[in-house]
C-alpha positions as CSV (number, residue, x, y, z in Angstrom):
1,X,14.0,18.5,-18.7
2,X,11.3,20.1,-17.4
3,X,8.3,18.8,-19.2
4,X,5.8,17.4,-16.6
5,X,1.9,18.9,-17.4
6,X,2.4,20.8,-14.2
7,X,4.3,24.4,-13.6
8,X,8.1,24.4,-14.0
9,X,8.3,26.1,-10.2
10,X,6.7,23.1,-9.2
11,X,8.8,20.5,-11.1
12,X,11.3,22.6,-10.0
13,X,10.9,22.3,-6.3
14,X,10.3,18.6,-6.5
15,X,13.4,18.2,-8.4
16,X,15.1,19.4,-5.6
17,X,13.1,17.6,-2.6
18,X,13.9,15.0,-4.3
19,X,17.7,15.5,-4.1
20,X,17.5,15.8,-0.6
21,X,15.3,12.9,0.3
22,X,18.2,11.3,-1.3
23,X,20.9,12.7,0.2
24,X,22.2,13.9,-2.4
25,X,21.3,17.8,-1.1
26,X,23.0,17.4,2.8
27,X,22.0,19.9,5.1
28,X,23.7,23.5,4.9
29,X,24.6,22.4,1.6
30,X,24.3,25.1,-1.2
31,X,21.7,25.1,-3.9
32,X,22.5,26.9,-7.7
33,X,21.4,30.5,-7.1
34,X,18.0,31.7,-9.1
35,X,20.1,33.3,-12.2
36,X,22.4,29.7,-12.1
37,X,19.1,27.5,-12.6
38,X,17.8,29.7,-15.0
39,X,21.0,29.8,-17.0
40,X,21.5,25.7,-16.4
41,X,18.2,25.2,-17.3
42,X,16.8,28.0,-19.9
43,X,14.4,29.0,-17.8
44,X,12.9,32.5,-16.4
45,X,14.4,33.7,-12.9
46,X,11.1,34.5,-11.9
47,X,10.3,30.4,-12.2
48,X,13.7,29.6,-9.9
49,X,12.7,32.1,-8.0
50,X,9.2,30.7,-6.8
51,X,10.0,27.3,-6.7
52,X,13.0,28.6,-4.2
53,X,10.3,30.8,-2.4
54,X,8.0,27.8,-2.0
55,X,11.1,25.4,-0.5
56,X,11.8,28.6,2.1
57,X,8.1,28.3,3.1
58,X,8.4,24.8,3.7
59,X,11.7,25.2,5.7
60,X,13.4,22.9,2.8
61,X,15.7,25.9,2.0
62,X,16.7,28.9,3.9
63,X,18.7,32.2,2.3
64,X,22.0,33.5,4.2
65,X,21.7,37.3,3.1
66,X,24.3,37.9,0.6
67,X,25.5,34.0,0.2
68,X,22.4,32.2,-1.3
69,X,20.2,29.5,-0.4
70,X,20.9,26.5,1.5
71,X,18.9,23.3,2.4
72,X,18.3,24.1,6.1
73,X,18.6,22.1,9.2
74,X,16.2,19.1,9.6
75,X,14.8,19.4,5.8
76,X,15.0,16.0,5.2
77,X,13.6,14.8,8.5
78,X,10.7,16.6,7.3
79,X,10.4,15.8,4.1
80,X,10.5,12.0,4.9
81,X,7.6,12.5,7.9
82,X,5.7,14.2,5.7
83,X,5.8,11.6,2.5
84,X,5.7,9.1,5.2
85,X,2.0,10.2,6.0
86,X,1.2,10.8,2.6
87,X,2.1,7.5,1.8
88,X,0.2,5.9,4.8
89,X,-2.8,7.9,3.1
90,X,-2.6,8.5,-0.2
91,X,-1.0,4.6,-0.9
92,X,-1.2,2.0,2.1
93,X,-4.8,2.8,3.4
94,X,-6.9,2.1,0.0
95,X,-4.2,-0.9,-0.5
96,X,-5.6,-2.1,3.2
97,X,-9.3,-1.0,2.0
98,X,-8.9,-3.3,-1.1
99,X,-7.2,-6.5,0.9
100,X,-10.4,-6.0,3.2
101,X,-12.9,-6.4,0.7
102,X,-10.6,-9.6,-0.9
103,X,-10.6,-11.1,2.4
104,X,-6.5,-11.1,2.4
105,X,-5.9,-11.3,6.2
106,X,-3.2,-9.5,7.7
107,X,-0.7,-12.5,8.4
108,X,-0.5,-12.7,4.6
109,X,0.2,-9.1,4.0
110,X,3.2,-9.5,6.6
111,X,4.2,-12.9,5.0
112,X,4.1,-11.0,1.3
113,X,5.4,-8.0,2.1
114,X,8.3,-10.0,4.1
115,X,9.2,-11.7,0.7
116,X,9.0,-9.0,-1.4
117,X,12.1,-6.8,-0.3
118,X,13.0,-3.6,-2.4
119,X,15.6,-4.2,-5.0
120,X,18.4,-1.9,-4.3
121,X,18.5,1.2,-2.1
122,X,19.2,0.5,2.0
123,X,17.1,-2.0,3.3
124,X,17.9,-0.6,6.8
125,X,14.0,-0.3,7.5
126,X,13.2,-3.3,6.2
127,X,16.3,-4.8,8.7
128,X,14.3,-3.4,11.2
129,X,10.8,-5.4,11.2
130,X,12.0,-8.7,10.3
């Protein structure tokens, strides 16, 4: 499963951002304890372990004392603002960058982008701008 090029902690904490971007994580809902994902997945503790200790930093996951881990209040709030911006960045800015030296004026980005709705998934946001 876990056969990315980079660390298994980090797959591993993806894997589960993922799941709650989704919804399919809800907040206070609990997560497979360290020894649980190593068993499920035949890996070390130790690897759980830091990809859980990395979700805790980012307030993803929080640990009742004696219970286990939990995605905590407000995760995926979070997580969406913060792959919002990385998408603003990262995708939508050098896209702009490009259509600017093509001469593709903003009317036709609206117009395209109108017309090109995502297959599947909620189109809630999309609802929203039409």
């Amino acid at each position: 499963m876990f056969d990315g090029p980079e660390p298994i902690y980090l797959q591993i904490a993806q894997m589960i951002r993922a799941q709650v971007l989704s919804g399919e994580l809800q907040e206070e809902d609990q997560v497979m304890s360290t020894t649980q994902f190593a068993t499920t997945f035949r890996i070390n503790p130790a690897t759980a372990q830091k990809a859980f200790g990395q979700l805790v930093e980012e307030k993803v996951l929080y640990k009742r004392r004696g219970l286990g881990m939990f995605v905590a209040p407000g995760a995926r709030d979070r997580l969406q603002a913060e792959h919002r911006a990385r998408y603003f960045d990262e995708v939508l800015a050098p896209a702009l960058a490009q259509a600017a030296l093509l001469d593709i004026s903003a009317d036709d980005i609206v117009a395209y982008v109108r017309g090109h709705r995502p297959a599947g998934g909620s189109s809630a946001a999309w609802e929203e701008t039409s």
